[in-house]
VMD Tcl script that draws the C-alpha trace (Angstrom):
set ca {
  {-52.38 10.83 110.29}
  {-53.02 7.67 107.82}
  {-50.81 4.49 108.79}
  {-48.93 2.74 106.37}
  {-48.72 -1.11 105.89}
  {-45.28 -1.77 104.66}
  {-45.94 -5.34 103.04}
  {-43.19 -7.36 101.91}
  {-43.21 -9.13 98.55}
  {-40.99 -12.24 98.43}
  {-38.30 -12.60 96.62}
  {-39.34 -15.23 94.41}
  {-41.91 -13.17 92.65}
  {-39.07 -10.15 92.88}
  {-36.77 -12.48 91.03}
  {-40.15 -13.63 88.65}
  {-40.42 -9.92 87.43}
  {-37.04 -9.66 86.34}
  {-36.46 -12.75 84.69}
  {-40.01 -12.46 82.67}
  {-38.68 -9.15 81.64}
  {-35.74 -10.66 80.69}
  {-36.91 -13.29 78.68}
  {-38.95 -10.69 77.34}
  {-35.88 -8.27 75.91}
  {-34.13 -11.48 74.67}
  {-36.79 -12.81 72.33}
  {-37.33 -9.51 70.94}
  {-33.81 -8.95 70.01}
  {-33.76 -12.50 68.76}
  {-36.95 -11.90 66.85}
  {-35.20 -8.69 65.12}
  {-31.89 -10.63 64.71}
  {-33.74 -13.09 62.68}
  {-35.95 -11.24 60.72}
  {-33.11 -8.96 59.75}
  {-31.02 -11.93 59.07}
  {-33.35 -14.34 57.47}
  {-35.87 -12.24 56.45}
  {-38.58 -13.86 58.71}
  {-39.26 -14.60 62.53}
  {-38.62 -18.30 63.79}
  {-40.96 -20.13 66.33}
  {-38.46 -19.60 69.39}
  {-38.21 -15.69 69.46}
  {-41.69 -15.57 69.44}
  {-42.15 -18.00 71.99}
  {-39.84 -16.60 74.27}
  {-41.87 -13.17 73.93}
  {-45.26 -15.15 74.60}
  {-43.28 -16.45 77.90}
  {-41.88 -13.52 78.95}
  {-45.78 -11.79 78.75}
  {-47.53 -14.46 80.43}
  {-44.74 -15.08 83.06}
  {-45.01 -11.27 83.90}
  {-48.94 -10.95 84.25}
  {-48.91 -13.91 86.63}
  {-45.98 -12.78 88.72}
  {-47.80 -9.17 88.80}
  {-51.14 -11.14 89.80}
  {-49.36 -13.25 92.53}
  {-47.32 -10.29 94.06}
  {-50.76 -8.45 94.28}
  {-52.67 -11.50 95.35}
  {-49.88 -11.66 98.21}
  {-49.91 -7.75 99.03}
  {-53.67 -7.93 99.91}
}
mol new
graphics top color blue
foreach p $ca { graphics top sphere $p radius 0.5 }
foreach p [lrange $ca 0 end-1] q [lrange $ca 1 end] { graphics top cylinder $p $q radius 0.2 }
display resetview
């Protein structure tokens, strides 16, 4: 019979992955908005996809980091 450790992850970085993945979603339908509209991307819908990426790795390495 194995034991399971039933660690906790805050809900700060619970919060983290669902705001990065939010940020995420609303930069890409900004950056298809604009393209479709203007005909190219602008400098915010990209950024907000760049965000929404790096926010998400580092939320995923902190709630590991804190799991172990």
């Amino acid at each position: 019979m194995s034991t399971e450790n039933n660690k906790i992850i805050s809900p700060t970085l619970k919060w983290g992955r669902i705001f990065s993945v939010l940020v995420f979603l609303l930069g890409t339908s900004l950056l298809v908005y604009m393209v479709t509209v203007e005909g190219e991307p602008g400098a915010l819908p990209l950024f907000l996809i760049i965000t929404g990426i790096v926010w998400f790795i580092l939320n995923r390495h902190l709630s590991k980091k804190q799991l172990q």
